[in-house]
C-alpha positions, -999 to 999 in steps of 0.1 A, spaced: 80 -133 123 55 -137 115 27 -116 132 -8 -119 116 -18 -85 104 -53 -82 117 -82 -55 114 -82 -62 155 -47 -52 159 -58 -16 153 -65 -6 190 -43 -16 218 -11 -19 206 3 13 215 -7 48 223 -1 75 199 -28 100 215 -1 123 221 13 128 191 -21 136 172 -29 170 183 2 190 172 3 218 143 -2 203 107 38 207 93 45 195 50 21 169 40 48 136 41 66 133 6 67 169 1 99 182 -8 103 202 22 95 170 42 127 149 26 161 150 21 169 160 -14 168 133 -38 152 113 -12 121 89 -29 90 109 -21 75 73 -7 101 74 19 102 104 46 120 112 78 90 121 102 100 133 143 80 140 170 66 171 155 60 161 122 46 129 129 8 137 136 8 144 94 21 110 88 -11 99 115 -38 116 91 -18 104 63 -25 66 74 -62 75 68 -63 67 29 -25 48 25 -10 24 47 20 36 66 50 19 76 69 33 105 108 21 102 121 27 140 160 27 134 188 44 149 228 53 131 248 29 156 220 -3 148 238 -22 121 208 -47 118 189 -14 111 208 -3 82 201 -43 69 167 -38 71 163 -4 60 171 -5 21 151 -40 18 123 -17 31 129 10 10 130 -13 -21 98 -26 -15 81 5 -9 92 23 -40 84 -14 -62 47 -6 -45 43 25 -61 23 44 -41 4 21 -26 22 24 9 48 52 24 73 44 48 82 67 77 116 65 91 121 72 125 154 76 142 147 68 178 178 85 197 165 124 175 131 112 187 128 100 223 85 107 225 81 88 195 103 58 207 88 53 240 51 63 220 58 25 201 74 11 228 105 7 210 125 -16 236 149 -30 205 153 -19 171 148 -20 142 113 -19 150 86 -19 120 49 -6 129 18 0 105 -2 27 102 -36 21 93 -62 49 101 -40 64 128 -37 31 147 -6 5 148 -4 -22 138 27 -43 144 50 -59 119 80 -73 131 110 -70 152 151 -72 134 163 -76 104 142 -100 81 149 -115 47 132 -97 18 107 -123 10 95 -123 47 90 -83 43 75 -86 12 49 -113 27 42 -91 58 37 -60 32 15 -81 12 -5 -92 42 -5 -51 55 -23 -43 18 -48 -74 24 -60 -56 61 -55 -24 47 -85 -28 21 -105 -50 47 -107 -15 69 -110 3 33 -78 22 29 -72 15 -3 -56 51 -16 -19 59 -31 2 87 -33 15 102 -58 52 87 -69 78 116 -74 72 150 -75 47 146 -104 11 123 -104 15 91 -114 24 79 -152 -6 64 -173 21 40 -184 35 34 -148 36 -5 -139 5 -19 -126 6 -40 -89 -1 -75 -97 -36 -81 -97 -59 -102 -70 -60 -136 -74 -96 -141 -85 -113 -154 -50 -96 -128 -33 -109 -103 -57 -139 -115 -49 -138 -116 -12 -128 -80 -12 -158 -71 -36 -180 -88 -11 -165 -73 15 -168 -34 6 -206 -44 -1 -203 -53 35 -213 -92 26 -196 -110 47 -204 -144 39 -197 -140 7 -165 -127 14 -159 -157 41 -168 -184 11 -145 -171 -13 -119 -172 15 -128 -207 22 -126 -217 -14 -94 -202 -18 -79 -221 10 -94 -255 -8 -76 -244 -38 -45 -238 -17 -41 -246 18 -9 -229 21 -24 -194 16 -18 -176 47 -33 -146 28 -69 -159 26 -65 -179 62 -57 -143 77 -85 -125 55 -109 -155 68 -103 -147 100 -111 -111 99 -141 -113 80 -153 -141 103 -150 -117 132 -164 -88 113 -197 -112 106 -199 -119 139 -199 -86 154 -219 -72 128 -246 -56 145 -237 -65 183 -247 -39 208 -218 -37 231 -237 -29 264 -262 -58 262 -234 -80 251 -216 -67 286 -242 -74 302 -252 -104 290 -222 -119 295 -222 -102 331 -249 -119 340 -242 -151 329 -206 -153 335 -206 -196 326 -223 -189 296 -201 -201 268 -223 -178 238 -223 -147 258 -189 -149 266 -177 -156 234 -201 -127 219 -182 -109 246 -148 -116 239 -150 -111 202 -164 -72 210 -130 -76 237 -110 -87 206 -123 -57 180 -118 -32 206 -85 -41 210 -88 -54 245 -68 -87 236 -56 -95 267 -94 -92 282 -106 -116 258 -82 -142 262 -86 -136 303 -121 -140 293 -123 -172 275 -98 -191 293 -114 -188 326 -147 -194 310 -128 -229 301 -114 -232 331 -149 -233 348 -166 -254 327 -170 -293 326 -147 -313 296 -176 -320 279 -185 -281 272 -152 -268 266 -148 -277 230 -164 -243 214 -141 -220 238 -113 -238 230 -123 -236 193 -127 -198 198 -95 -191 212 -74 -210 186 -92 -191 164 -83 -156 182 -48 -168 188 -42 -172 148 -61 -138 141 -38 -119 169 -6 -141 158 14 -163 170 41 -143 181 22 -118 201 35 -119 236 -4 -117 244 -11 -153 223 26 -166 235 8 -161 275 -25 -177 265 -15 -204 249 9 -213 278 -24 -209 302 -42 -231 274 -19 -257 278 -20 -257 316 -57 -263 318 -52 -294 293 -28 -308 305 
């Protein structure tokens, strides 16, 4: 991997309309909804019984495990994903998917190779990764899925078992302290505070991809704050070489999920523009690039574009 999890991610990347609308079947980690002695955190959801796991992804982050009985890299990945699940406690259920029993579903998350592992967050996808990973690197990418996850507020659990969760069950590690804090500031909806505890994390620790990702949602959530999207449009309509309506206008692209329209956007504003301007575009899209990550296909194409007009 690794993709950047991102609020943004959470339109676009597939289109699971179709599934959404068909009759409510056993709420996932029911008993009817599992093999027996299955863990109630990991269910086998299919084309029918997948709008439930949908609704589901509302309070607790979902991961969708696209897999199939002849994919040997599958049944690597699968009981790394399982462990980590379960060692979560509730905090995320995974939903295994076997593609060849599920064809709508498959071609629904554009399942081209496999094993293929989606979020779920408030009904929309958000990818993950592609093979068989090491355990560290899915227990990263989980730990950045949790991070987004209470950025957009779904912060619920299930219950472990067939019973509520023990007083005495283990705890999740707590927050380090300024990310604590970020996400305090952010459910107040203060976003600069939540973008200086970021910042000072990443002082303390430059390494810490999880505050670099976090800072780049919550700068893009302060800067949309409060945007009206048709006099942005408009704006930026009618002042296609200006570089602040274009960037207000690519960051509302961004949020609605319209990646590839932003980038389009921004690097033929930079295209058009004299050396000397270009700076703040470029700025911008480095920025979007590291929020989308860097191995979307989207940021792999813009980049190359980038580089083209540089050089």
């Amino acid at each position: 991997m690794s993709n950047a999890l991102n609020g943004a991610a959470l339109r676009g990347a597939v289109d699971l309309s179709a599934l959404r609308n068909r009759p409510a079947a056993a709420a996932p980690g029911a008993s009817g909804d599992r093999p027996a002695g299955a863990p109630s955190l990991v269910v086998d959801v299919t084309d029918a019984t997948f709008a439930q796991v949908l609704e589901l992804s509302r309070s607790v982050p979902v991961v969708v495990d696209l897999w199939a009985e002849w994919c040997g890299p599958c049944k690597q990945l699968s009981p790394i994903l399982e462990k980590v699940v379960n060692e979560l406690a509730g905090r995320v259920v995974l939903a295994k998917v076997d593609v060849d029993a599920n064809p709508q579903l498959a071609q629904s998350f554009r399942a081209q190779s496999i094993p293929l592992v989606v979020a779920l967050l408030a009904g929309q996808p958000v990818p993950m990764f592609t093979g068989a990973v090491p355990e560290q690197q899915v227990r990263d990418v989980f730990a950045q899925l949790l991070e987004v996850a209470a950025q957009n507020g779904i912060t619920g659990t299930v219950p472990v078992g067939d019973a509520a969760p023990a007083d005495d069950a283990e705890a999740p590690a707590p927050l380090p302290p300024l990310h604590a804090e970020a996400f305090a500031a952010i459910e107040a909806g203060d976003y600069a505070a939540a973008v200086t505890a970021y910042e000072k994390a990443l002082v303390e620790n430059p390494r810490d991809e999880e505050a670099r990702a976090g800072l780049g949602q919550v700068r893009m959530l302060e800067r949309v704050q409060g945007l009206d999207l048709h006099e942005v449009r408009a704006a930026a309509a009618a002042e296609p070489l200006s570089v602040p309506a274009q960037l207000a206008a690519a960051d509302l692209d961004v949020a609605g999920g319209h990646v590839d329209d932003a980038f389009g956007r921004l690097l033929d504003l930079f295209a058009a523009l004299p050396s000397d301007d270009r700076a703040p575009v470029r700025e911008r899209l480095l920025e979007l690039f590291g929020l989308i990550g860097d191995a979307d296909p989207r940021v792999i194409r813009a980049r190359g574009r980038l580089a083209s007009l540089l050089f």
